[in-house]
Every structure is written in structure tokens, then in C-alpha cells.
N, C-alpha and C positions, 0 to 999 in steps of 0.2 A: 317475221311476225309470229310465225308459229313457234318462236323457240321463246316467246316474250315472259310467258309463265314461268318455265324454267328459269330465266334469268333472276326475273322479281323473286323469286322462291328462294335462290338462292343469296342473289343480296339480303334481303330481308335475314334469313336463314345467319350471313355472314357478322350482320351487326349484332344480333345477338348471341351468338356463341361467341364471337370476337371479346363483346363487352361484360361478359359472364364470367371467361378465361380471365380475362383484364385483371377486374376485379378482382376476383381469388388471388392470383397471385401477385397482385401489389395491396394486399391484405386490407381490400376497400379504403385504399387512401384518393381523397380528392383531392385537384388541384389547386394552386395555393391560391391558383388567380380567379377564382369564380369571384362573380359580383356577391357582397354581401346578403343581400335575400338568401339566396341560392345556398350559401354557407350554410345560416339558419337554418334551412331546410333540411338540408344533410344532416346536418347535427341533431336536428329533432329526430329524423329518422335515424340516424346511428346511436342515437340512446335508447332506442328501443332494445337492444341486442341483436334481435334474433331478425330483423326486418330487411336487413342487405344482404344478410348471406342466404335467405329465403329467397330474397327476390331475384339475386345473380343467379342462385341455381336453378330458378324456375326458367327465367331468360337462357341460361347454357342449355337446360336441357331442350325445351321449346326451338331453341334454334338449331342443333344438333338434329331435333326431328325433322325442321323443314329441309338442311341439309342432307338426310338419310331420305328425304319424300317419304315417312313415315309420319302416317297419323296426323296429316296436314292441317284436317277443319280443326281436329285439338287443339292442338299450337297455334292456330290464326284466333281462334277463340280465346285461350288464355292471354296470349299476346294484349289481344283488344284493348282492356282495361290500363294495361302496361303503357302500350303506345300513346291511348288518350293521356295518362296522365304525363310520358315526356312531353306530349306540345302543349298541354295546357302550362307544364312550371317552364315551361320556353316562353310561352304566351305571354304568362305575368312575369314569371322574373331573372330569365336570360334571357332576351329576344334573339341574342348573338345566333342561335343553334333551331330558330326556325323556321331555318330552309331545312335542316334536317329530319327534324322533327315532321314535318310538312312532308320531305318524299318517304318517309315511314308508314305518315298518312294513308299517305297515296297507294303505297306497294300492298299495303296489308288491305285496302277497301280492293282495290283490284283482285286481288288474289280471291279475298272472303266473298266477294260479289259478282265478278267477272266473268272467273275463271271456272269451266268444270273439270273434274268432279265435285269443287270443293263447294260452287253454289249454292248446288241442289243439297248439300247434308248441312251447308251452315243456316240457307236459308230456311229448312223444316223447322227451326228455333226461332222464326220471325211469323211462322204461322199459325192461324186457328188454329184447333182443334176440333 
């Protein structure tokens, strides 16, 4: 049980420098078989330009920190918005991927909530003033 944080840190850590790497080097190309929405979606966002290579590098670098255990509540906090928005387009329009999505959830609220040191500095952004 004590090695639990470490593990979540590093899975977490793992899916995204994994899918950051991915990315890059298969020059943001999707798969051919997502459900249509999901296509859509993509599309919208890769006609932006600048919105997948921003996002992979934020996710490489984010996850590279929680595998270095540097700079933890950063990366749990930028992640945040990231993660919500994979389960929510799982939610509505690949259901296929959330179970995944879901223990993403899971690791990153354990970690941001759980786990100290990273509680007490994530949770001073949930308090008065």
C-alpha cells in the first residue's frame, strides 16, 4: 500500500509521455477506425494548426514530470482540464475507451486529493482566502 502513489504517479506519468511520444512521431495521425463523431472532432481540432502539437507537448512534458516526481501538483493541475476533457468526448462520443478514461479519473483525483505532499499544495487552490 505504501508504494500506491508511486505506482498511480507513474502510470499516469506513463500514459501521457507514452501518448505525447505517439503522437509526435506518427505526425498526429488518427485512426482510421474511430467512430465518426470522434473523426469530426479531430478534424475540428486539427484545423486549428497549432492545437495538437500544443496539446501532445503539454501531455509529453506533464507526464515526463510526473515520471521525473518533479513538480507534481503542476502537472496534476494542468493534466486536470486534459483528463476531464478525454472522459467527457468518451462519454459522448466513443464510449468504447471509458474504462480508460475512468481509471485516468481515478489516478489523477487520487493523486491531486489523496496523496501528500501533493494535497496540501493542490488543495490551497480549493481554499478561502
Amino acid at each position: 500500500m505504501k508504494h500506491l502513489p508511486l505506482i498511480a504517479r507513474v502510470l499516469l506519468g506513463l500514459v501521457f509521455f507514452g501518448a505525447g511520444v505517439a503522437a509526435f512521431v506518427t505526425h498526429f495521425a488518427t485512426p482510421p477506425d474511430l467512430p465518426l463523431a470522434l473523426q469530426t472532432f479531430n478534424q475540428g481540432l486539427a484545423a486549428s494548426i497549432y492545437f495538437m502539437p500544443f496539446l501532445k507537448a503539454v501531455e509529453t512534458l506533464c507526464g515526463l514530470l510526473l515520471l521525473l516526481n518533479m513538480w507534481v501538483p503542476l502537472a496534476l493541475v494542468v493534466l486536470a482540464p486534459i483528463i476531464i476533457n478525454i472522459a467527457l468526448v468518451h462519454a459522448f462520443l466513443a464510449p468504447e475507451g471509458l474504462v480508460l478514461a475512468g481509471i485516468l479519473v481515478v489516478l489523477e483525483a487520487y493523486l491531486a486529493f489523496f496523496v501528500s505532499p501533493y494535497r496540501e499544495k493542490i488543495g490551497v487552490l480549493f481554499s478561502k482566502r
